[in-house]
MMTF fields as JSON, N, C-alpha, C and O atoms, coordinates in Angstrom:
{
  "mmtfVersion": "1.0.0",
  "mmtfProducer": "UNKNOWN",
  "numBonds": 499,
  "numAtoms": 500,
  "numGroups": 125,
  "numChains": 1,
  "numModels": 1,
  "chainsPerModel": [1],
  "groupsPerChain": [125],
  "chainIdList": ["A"],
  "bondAtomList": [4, 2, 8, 6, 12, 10, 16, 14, 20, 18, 24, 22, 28, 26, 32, 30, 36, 34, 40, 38, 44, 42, 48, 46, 52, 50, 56, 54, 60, 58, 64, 62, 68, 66, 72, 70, 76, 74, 80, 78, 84, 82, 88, 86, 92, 90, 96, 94, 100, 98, 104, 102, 108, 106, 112, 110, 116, 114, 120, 118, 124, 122, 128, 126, 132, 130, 136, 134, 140, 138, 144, 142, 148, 146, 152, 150, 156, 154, 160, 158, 164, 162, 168, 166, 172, 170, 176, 174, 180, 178, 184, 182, 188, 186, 192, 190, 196, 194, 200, 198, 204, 202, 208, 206, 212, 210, 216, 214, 220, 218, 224, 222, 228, 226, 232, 230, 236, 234, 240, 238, 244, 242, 248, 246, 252, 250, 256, 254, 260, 258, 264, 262, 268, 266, 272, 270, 276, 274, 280, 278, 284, 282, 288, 286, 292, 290, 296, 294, 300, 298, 304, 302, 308, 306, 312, 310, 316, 314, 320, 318, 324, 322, 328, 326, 332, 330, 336, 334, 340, 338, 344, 342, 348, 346, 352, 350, 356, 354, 360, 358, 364, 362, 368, 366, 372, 370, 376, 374, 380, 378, 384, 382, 388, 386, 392, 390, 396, 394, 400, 398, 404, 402, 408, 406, 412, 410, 416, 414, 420, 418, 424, 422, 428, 426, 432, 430, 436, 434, 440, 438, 444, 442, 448, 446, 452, 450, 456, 454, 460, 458, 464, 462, 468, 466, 472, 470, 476, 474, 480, 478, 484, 482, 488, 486, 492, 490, 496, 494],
  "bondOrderList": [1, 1, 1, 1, 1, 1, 1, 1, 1, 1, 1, 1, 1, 1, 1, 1, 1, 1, 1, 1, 1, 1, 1, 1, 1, 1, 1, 1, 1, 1, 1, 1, 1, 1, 1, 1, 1, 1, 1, 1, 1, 1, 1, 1, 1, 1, 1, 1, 1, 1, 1, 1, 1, 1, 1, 1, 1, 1, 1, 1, 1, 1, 1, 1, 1, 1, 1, 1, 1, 1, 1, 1, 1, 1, 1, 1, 1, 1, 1, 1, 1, 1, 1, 1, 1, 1, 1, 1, 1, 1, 1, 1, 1, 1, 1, 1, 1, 1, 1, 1, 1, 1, 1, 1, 1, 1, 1, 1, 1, 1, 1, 1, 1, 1, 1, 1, 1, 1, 1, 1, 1, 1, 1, 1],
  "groupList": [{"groupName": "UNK", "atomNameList": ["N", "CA", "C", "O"], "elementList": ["N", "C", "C", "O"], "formalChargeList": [0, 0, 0, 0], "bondAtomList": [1, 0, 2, 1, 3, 2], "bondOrderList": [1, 1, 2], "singleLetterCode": "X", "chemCompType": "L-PEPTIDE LINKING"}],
  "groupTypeList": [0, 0, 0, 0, 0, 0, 0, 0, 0, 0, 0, 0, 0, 0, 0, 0, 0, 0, 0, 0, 0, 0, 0, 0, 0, 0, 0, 0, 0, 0, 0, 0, 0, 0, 0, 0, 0, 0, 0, 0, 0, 0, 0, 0, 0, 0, 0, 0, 0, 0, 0, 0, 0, 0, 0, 0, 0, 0, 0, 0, 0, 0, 0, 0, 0, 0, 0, 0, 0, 0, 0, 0, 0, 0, 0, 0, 0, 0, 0, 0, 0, 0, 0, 0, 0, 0, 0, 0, 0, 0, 0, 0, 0, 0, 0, 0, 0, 0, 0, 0, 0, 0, 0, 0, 0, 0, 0, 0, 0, 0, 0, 0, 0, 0, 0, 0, 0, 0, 0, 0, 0, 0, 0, 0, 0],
  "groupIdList": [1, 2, 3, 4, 5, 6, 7, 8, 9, 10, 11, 12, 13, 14, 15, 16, 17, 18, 19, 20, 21, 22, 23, 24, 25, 26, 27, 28, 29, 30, 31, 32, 33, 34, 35, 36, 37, 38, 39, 40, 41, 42, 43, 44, 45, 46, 47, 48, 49, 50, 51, 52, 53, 54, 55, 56, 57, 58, 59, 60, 61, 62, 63, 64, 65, 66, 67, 68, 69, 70, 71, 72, 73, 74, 75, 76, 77, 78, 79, 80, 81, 82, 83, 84, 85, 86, 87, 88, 89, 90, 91, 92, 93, 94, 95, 96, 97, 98, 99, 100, 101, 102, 103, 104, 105, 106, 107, 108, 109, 110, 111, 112, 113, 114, 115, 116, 117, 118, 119, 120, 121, 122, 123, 124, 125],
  "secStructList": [7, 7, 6, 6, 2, 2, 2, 2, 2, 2, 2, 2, 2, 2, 2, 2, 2, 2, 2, 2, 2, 2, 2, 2, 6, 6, 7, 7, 7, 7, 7, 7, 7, 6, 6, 1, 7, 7, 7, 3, 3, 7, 1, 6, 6, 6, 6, 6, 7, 7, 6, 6, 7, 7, 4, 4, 4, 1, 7, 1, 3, 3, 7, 7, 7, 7, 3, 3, 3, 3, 3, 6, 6, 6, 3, 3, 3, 3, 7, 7, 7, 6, 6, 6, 6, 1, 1, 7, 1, 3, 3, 3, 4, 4, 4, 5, 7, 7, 7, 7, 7, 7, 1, 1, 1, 1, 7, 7, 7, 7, 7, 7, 7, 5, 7, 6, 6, 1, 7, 5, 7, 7, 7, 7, 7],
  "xCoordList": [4.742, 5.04, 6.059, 7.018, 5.965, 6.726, 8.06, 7.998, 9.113, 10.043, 10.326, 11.235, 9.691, 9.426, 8.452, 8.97, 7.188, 6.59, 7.488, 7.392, 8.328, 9.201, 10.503, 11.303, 10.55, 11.37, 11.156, 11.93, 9.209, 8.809, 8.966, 9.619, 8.141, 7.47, 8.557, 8.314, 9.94, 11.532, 11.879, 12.397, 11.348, 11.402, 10.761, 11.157, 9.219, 8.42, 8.487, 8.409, 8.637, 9.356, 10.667, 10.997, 11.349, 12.691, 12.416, 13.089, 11.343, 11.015, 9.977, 9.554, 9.452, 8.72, 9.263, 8.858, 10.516, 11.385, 12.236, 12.471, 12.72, 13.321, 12.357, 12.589, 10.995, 10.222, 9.959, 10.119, 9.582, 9.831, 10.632, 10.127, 12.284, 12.547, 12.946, 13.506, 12.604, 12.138, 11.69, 12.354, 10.565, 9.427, 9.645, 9.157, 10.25, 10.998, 11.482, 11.41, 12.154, 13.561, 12.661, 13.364, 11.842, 10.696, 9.996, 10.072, 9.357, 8.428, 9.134, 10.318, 8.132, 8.691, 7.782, 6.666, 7.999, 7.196, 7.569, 8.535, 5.892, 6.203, 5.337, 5.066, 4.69, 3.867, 3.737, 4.71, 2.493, 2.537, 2.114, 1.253, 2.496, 2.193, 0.701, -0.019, 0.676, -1.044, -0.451, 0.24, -1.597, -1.602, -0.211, 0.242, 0.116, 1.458, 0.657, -0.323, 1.106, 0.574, 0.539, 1.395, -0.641, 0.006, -0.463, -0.685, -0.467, -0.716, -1.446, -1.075, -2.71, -3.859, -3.882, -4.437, -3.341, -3.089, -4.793, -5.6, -4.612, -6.378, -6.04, -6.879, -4.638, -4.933, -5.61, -6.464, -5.385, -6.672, -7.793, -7.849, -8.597, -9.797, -10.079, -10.711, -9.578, -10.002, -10.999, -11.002, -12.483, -13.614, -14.421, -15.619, -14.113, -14.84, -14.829, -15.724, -13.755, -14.006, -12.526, -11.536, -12.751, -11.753, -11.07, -10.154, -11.558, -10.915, -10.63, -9.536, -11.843, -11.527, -11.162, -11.851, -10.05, -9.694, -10.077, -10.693, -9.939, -10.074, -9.098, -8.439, -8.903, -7.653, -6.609, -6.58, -5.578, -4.331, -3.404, -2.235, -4.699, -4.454, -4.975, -4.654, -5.888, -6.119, -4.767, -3.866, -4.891, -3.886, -3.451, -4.405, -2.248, -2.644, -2.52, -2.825, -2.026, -1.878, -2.659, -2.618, -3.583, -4.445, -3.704, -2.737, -3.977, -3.885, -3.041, -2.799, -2.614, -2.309, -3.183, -3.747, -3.483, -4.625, -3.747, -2.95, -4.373, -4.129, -4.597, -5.77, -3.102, -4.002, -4.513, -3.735, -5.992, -6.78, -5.956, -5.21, -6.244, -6.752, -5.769, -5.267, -5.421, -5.24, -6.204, -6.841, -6.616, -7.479, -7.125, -6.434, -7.364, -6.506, -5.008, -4.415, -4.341, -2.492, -2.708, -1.527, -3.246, -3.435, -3.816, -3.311, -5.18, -5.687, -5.635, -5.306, -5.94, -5.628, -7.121, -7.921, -7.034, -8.794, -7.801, -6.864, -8.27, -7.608, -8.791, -9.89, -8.29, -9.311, -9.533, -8.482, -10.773, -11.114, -11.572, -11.986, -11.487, -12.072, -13.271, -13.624, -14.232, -15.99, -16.029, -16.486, -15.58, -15.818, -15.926, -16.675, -14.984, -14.84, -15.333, -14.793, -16.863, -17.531, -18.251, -18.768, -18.232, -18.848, -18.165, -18.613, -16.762, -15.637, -15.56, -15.811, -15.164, -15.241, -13.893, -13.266, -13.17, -12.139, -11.015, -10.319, -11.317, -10.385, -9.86, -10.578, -8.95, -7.753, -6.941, -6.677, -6.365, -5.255, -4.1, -3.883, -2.903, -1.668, -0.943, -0.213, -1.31, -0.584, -0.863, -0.205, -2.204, -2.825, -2.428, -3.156, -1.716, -1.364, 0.818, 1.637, 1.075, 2.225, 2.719, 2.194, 3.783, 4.254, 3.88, 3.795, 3.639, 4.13, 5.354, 5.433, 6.434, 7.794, 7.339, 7.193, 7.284, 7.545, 8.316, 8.987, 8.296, 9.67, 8.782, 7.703, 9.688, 8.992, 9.212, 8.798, 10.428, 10.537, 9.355, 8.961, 8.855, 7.326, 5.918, 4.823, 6.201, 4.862, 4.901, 5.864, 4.01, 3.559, 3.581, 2.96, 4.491, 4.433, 3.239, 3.511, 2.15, 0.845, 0.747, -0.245, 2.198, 1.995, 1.336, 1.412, 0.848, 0.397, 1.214, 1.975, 1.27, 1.645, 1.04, -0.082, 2.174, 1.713, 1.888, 2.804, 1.051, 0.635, 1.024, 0.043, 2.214, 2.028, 1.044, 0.583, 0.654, -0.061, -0.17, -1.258, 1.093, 1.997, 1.733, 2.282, 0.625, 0.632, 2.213, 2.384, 3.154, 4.518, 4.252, 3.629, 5.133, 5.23, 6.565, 7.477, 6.735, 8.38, 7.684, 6.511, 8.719, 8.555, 9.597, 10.469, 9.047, 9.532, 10.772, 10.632, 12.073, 12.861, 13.159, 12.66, 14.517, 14.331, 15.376, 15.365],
  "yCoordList": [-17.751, -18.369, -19.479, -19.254, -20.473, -21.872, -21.404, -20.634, -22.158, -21.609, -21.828, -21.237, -22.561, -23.401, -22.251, -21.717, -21.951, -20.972, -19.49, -18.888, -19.074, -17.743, -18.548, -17.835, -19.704, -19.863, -19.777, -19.597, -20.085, -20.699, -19.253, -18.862, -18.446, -16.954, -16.417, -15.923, -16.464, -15.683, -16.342, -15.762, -17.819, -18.022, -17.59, -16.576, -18.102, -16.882, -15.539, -15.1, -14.749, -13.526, -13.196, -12.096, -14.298, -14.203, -14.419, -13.755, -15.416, -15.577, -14.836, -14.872, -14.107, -13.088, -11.524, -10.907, -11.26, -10.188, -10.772, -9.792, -11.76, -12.143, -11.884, -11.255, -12.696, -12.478, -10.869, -10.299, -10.287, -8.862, -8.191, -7.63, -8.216, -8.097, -8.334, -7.535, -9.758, -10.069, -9.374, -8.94, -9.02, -8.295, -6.652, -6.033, -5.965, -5.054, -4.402, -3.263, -5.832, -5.237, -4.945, -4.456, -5.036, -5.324, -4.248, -3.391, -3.905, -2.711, -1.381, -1.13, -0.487, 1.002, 1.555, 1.038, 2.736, 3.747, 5.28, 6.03, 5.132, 5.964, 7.19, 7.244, 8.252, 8.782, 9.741, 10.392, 9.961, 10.762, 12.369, 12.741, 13.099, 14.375, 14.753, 14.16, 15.772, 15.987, 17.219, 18.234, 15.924, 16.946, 15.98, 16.271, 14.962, 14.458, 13.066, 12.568, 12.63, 11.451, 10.46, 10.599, 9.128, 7.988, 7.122, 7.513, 5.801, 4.527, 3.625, 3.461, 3.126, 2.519, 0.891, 0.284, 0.382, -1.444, -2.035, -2.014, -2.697, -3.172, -4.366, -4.964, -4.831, -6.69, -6.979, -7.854, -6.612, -7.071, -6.828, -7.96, -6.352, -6.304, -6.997, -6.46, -8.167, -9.331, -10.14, -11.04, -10.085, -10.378, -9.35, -9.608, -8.079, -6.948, -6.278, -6.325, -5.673, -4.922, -5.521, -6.027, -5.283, -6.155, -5.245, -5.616, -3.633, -2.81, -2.756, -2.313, -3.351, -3.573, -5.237, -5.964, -5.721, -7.155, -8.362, -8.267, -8.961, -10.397, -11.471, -11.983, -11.825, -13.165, -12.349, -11.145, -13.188, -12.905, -11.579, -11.192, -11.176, -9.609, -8.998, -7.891, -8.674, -7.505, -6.498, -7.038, -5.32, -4.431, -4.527, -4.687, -4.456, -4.726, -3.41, -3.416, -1.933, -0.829, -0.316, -0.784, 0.83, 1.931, 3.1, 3.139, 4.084, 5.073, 6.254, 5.78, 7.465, 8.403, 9.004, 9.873, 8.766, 9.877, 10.781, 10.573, 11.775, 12.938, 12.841, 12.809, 12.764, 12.74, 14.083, 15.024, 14.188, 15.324, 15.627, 16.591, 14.63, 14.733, 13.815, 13.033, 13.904, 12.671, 12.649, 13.668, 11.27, 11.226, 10.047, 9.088, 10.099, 10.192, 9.807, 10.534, 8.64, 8.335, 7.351, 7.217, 6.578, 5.609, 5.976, 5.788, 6.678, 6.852, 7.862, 8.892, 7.935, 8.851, 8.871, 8.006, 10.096, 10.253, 10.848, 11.645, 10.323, 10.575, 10.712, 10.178, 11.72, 12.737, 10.78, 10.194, 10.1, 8.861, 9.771, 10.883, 9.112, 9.143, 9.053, 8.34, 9.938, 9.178, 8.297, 7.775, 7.622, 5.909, 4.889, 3.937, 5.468, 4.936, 5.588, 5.944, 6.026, 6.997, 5.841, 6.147, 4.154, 2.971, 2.73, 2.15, 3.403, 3.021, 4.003, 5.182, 3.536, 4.845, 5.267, 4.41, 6.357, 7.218, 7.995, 9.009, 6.915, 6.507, 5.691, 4.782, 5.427, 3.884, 4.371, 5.551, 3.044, 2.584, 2.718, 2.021, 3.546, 3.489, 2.5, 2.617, 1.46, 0.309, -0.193, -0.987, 0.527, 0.248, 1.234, 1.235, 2.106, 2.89, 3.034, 2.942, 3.259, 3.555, 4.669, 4.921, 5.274, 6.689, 6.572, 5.449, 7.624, 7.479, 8.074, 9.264, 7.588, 8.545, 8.569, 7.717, 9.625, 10.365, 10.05, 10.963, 9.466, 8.696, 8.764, 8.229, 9.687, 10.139, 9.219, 9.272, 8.056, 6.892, 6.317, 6.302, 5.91, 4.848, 5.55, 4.988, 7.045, 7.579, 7.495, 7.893, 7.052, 6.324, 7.613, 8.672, 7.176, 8.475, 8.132, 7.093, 8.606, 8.648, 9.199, 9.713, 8.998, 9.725, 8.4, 7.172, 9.207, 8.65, 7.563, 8.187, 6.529, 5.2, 5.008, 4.508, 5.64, 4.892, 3.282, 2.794, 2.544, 1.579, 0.886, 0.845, 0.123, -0.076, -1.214, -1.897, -1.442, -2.108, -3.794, -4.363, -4.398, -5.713, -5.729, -6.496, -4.581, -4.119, -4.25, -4.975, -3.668, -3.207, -1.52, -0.74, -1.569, -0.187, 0.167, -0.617, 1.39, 2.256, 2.452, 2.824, 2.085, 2.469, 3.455, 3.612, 4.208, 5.605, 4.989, 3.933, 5.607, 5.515, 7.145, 8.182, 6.898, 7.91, 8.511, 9.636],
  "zCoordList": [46.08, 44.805, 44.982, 45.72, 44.473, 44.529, 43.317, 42.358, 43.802, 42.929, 41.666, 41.084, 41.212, 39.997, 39.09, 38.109, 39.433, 38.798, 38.465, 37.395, 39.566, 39.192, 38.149, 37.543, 38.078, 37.106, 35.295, 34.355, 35.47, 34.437, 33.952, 32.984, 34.932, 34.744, 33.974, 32.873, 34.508, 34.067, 32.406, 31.452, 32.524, 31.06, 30.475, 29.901, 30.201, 29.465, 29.234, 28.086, 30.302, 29.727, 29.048, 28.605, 29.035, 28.384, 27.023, 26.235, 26.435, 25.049, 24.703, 23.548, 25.594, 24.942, 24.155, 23.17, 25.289, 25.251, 23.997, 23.291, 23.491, 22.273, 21.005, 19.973, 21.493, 19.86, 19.679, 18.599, 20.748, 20.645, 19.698, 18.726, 19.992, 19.107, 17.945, 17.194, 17.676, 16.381, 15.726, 14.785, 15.901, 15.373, 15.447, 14.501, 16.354, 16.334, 15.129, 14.669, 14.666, 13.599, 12.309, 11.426, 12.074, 10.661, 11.047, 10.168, 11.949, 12.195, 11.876, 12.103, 11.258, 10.702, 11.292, 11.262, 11.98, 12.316, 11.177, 11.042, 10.403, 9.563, 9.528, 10.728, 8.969, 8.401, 7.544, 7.163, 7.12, 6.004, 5.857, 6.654, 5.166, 5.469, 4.671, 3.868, 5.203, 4.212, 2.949, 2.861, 1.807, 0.473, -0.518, -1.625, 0.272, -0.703, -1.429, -0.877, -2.476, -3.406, -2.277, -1.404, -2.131, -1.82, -3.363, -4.509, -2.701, -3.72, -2.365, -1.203, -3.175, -2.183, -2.246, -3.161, -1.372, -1.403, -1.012, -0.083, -2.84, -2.529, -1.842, -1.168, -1.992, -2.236, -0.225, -0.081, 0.373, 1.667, 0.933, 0.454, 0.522, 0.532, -0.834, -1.743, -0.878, -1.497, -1.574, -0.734, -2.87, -2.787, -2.419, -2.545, -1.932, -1.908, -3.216, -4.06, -3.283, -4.691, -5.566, -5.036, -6.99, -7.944, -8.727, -9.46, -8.616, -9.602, -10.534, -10.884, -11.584, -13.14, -13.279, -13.994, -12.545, -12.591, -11.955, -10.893, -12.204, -11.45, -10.921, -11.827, -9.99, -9.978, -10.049, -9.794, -10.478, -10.242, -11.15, -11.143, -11.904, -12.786, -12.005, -12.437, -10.659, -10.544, -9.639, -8.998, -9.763, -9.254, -7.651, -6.89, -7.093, -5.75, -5.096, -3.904, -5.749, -5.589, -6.518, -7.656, -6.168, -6.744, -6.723, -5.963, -7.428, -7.164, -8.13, -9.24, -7.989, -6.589, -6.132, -6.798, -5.09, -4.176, -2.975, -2.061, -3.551, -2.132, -1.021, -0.648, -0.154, 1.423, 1.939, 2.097, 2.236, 2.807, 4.196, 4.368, 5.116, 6.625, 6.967, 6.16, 8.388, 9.357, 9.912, 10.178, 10.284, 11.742, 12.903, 12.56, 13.568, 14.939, 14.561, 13.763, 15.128, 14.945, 14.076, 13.758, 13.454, 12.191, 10.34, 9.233, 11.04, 10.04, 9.36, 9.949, 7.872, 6.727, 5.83, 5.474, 5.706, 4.925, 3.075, 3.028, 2.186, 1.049, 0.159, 0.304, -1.029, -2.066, -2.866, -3.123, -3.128, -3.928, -4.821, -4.496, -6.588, -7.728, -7.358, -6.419, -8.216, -8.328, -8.245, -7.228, -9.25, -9.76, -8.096, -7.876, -7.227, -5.765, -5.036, -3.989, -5.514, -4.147, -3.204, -2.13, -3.828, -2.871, -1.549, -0.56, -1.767, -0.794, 0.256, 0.005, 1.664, 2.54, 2.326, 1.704, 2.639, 2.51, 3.573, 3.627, 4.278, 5.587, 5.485, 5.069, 5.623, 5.763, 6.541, 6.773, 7.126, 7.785, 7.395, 6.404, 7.867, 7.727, 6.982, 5.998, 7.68, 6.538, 5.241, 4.569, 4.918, 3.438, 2.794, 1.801, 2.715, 2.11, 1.919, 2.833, 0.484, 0.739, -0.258, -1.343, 0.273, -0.512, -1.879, -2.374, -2.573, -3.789, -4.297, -3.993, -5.041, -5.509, -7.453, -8.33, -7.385, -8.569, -9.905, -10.386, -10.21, -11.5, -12.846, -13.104, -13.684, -14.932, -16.375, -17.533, -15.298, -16.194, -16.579, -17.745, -15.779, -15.725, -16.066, -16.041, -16.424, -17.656, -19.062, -19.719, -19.486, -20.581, -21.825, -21.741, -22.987, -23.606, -24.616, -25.217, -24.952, -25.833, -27.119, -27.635, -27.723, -28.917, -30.346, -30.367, -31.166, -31.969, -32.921, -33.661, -33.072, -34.228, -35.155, -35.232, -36.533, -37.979, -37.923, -37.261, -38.584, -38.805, -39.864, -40.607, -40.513, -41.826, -42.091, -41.176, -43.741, -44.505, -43.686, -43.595, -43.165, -42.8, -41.282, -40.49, -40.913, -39.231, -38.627, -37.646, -39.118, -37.736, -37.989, -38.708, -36.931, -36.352, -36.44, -36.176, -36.822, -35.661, -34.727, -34.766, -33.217, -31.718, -32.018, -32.873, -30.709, -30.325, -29.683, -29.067, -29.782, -28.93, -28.391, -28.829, -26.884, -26.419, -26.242, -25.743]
}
């Protein structure tokens, strides 16, 4: 080897070992247990299916679905609605993220009188 090439070689690996950890610091190694909620990230599969919406309304998280299964170190097989029996039921680790539980953000469904002028009393809490 000419000494010039073991120099280049020592650089290139020197900026490779940097973007490394670049990229390092951002990466999570995570996973999920079986039988716990996730939430299903449609927005990749953009132009496949629209989930009710279109453009810039449709949802970019589905869900909660129960994870069944793992299969092999990536993948996750999760319980889909009927309505999504077109879809296969395996995904990728990264299309999927926890779901947390917050009883803030359920919708309370109780019934609204209406007056004559259409207003309402809202529920407070």
């Amino acid at each position: 080897m000419a000494p010039y090439e073991t120099f280049y070689s020592e650089r290139i690996k020197a900026v490779q070992d940097r973007q490394k950890s670049y990229a390092d610091t951002r990466r999570k190694d995570f996973e999920f247990e079986v039988e716990k909620k996730v939430f299903l990230n449609v927005a990749p599969i953009k132009g496949v299916l629209r989930f009710g919406k279109k453009g810039k309304l449709r949802p970019r998280y589905i869900g909660s679905f129960e994870i069944l299964d793992r299969v092999g170190n990536v993948g996750y097989r999760l319980a889909l609605q009927p309505e999504l029996s077109a879809i296969h039921n395996v995904f990728h680790k990264s299309m999927i993220i926890k779901y947390m539980n917050d009883h803030d953000h359920v919708v309370n469904y109780q019934s609204l009188e209406v007056q004559k002028d259409l207003s309402y009393e809202g529920i407070t809490n």
